[in-house]
N, C-alpha and C positions, 0 to 999 in steps of 0.2 A: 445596474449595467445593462445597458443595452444591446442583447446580439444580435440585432439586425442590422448594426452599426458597422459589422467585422464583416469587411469582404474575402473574397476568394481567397486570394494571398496572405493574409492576415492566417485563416481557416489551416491553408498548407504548410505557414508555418507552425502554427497552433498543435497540428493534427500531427506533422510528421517530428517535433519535439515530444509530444506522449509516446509516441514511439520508439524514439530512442531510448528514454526513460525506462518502457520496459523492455527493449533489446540490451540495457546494461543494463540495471538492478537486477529486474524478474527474472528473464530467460537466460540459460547458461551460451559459454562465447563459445564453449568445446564441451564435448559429451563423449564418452567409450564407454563401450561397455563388450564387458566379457562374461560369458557365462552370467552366472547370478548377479555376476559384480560390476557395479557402474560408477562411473564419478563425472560431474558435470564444474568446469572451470569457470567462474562468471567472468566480466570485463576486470573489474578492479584488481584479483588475482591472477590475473595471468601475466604483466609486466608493464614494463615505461610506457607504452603505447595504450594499454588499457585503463593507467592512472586517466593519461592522458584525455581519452577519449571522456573518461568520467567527469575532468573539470570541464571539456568541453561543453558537456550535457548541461555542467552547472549555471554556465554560461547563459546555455539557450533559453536553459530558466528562468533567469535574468531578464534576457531579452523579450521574455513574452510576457513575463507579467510588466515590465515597463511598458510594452506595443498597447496592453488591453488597457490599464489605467487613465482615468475620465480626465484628470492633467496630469499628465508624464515632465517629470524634472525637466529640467533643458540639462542635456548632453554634450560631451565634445564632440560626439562622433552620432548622427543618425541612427536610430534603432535600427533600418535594414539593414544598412552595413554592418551592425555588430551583430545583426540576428545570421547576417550571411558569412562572416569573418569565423562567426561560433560553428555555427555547421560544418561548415568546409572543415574548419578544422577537426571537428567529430568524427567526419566521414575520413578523411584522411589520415586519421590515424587506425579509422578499421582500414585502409587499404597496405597501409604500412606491417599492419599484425598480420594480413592475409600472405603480405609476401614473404615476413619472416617466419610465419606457422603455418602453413594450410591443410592441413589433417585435423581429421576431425570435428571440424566446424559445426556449430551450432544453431539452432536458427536465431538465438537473439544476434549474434555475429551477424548475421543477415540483416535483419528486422532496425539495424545501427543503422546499418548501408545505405539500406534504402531509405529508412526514417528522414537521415541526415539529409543524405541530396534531396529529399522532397523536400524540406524546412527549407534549405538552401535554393531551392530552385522559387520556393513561394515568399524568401525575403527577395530573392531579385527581382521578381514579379510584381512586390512592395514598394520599389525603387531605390533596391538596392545596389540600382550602377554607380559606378563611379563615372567619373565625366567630367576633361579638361575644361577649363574656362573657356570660354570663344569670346574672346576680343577681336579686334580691330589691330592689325597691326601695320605696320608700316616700314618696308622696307626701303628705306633711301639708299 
């Protein structure tokens, strides 16, 4: 494999899926601690939105090892758009847990965040616009 081959946005989305990876596996979403005593919550345990955000990631996985492979299947749907579909959707389901819990917070809870909208901002960057047909039309 060649990586001189992977440009910037390729790199963003690359870079900011490792991230989410360990904003949900490694690092906890919420952490308290009292006195001696601490407990740290990860993505997957805390509820619908952290399932959530986990198949997201699973996703973005998907989307990157299809993006880097030297012949990628033919798809229904464009790798950037599915690498930008998965994001968004990662990222918005940490915005949905912030509004329903926000105490607490952790840095992988963060580390999602940002992960996410960088993946998502570097498949748009991939061209992952969407973008009506421009025909010719003709109104009589």
């Amino acid at each position: 494999m060649d990586l001189s081959k992977i440009g910037r946005s390729q790199w963003l989305a690359i870079g900011g899926t490792v991230g989410v990876i360990i904003g949900i596996v490694i690092l906890p979403w919420y952490s308290i601690s009292i006195g001696p005593f601490s407990a740290d919550v990860y993505a997957w345990d805390v509820n619908i939105w952290g399932k959530l955000a986990f198949i997201g990631m699973l996703l973005m996985i998907g989307c990157v090892v299809v993006m880097v492979l030297p012949e990628p299947p033919a798809l229904p749907v464009p790798v950037p758009i599915a690498m930008l579909a998965a994001s968004a959707l990662t990222a918005l389901m940490v915005v949905i847990e912030f509004l329903d819990h926000n105490s607490y917070i952790g840095i992988g809870f963060w580390l999602t965040l940002v992960a996410a909208l960088v993946a998502a901002y570097g498949s748009f960057e991939m061209g992952g616009r969407l973008s009506l047909p421009t025909g010719t039309s003709s109104s009589n």
